[in-house]
N, C-alpha and C positions, 0 to 999 in steps of 0.2 A: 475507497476514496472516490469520491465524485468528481472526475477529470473536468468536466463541465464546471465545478464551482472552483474548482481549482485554476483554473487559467483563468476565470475572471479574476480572483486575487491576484493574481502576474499581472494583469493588465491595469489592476487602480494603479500603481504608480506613474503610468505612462502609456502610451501606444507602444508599439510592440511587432515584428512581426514572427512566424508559424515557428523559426527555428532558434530566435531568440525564446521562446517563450520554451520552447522544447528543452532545451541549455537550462535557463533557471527554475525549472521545474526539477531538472534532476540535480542540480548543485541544493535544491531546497530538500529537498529526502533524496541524498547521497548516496544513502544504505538499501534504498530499497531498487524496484525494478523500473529501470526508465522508462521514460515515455516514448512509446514509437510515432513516430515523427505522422506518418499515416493519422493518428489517433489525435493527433493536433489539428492536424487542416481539416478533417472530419466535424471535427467537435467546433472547431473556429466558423465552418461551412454553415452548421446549423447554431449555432449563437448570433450568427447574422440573422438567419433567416430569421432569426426570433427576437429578433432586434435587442439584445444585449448585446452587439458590441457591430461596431462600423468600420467599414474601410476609410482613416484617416488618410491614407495616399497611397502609393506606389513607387518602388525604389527602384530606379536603372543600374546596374551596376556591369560587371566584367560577368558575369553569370545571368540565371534567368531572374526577373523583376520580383522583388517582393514587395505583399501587400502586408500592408503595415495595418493593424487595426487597432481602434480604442474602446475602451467601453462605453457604454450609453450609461443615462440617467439608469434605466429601466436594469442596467448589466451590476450599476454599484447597487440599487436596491435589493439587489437579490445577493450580494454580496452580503451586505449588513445582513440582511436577513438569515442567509447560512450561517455567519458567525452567532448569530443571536439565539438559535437552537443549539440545545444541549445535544448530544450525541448519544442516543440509546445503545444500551450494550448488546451487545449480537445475541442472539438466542442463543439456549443450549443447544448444543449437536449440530451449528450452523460452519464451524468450521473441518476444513479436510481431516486432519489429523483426528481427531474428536470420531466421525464418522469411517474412518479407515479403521483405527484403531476397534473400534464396536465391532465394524465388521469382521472383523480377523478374530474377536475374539466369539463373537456371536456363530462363528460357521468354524472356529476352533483350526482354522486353516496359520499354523505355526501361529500363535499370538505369541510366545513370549520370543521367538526372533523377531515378529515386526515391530516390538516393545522395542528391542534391542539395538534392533537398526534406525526406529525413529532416534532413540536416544542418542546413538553417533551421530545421528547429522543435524538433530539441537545442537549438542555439546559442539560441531566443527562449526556450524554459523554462530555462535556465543565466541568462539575465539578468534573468530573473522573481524566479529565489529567490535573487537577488543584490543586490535593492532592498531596502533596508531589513534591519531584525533580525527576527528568528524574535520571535513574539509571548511566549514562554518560552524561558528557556536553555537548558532540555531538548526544546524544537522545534529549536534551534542544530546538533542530532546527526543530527535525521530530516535536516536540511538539507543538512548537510554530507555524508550517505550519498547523498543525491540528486543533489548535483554531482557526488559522483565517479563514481557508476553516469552519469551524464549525460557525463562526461569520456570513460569508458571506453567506451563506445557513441558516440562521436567517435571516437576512435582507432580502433575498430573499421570504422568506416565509413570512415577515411581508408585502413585496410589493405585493406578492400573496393574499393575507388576504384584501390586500387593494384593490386589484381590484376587490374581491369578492364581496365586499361590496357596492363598486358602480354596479356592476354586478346585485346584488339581490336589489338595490335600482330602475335601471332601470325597473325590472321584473315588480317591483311592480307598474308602473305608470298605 
């Protein structure tokens, strides 16, 4: 996900500052891994400098000031414009699991325990994000992308498993 196009969509509805936008960024994808707060003022740091987005003001409060920012013309352009591309699908072998898996079976170091144990900890985050409701309806979609990618990377391990086993049936002729 592009943290950068992502907190400019936080920021069309409004100005904003570093720890509000931290907060609705993870009540927006609930289920996944927050955002470290570091990785906001970082990214907020150079969206200025790159003039996508400005300090509307400064807040005094009982704590230290916060800078509140808005987007620029130039921050919503680039907004429309990320929504407006299609999202290419990742290459083959571009994720961990996919490349863990090859390797264990390619150096033959246990593959069918690291099948095994990939398998449990799909199967235990499948029935994580299956407790209860998404905190937002619009969490209900990151969710539901997450079990299916979660699905599909089961079936893929099971088609894994499966040519293992013709694999060590071979061995044995």
């Amino acid at each position: 996900m592009a943290t950068v196009d992502v907190l400019l969509a936080l920021l069309v509805p409004g100005p904003s500052h570093g720890y509000d936008l931290k907060r609705a960024h993870d009540r927006w994808f609930a289920d996944g891994k927050p955002l470290a707060f570091g990785q906001v003022y970082s990214t907020l740091s150079r969206l200025e400098r790159d003039g996508f987005v400005a300090v509307a003001h400064t807040e005094a409060g009982a704590g230290p000031e916060r800078v509140v920012y808005e987007i620029t013309s130039a921050g919503r352009d680039r907004v429309t414009g990320w929504l407006a591309e299609p999202v290419a699908p990742d290459p083959p072998g571009s994720t961990e699991l996919i490349r863990r898996t090859v390797a264990a079976i390619r150096l033959g170091i246990d593959p069918v325990g690291f099948v095994a144990r990939q398998r449990e900890v799909l199967l235990r985050r499948m029935r994580e994000l299956g407790d209860g409701a998404p905190p937002d309806p619009l969490a209900a979609l990151v969710r539901d992308h997450a079990l299916a990618h979660l699905d599909a990377d089961l079936r893929w391990l099971d088609a894994a498993a499966g040519r293992l086993a013709v694999r060590s049936e071979g061995d044995a002729r």
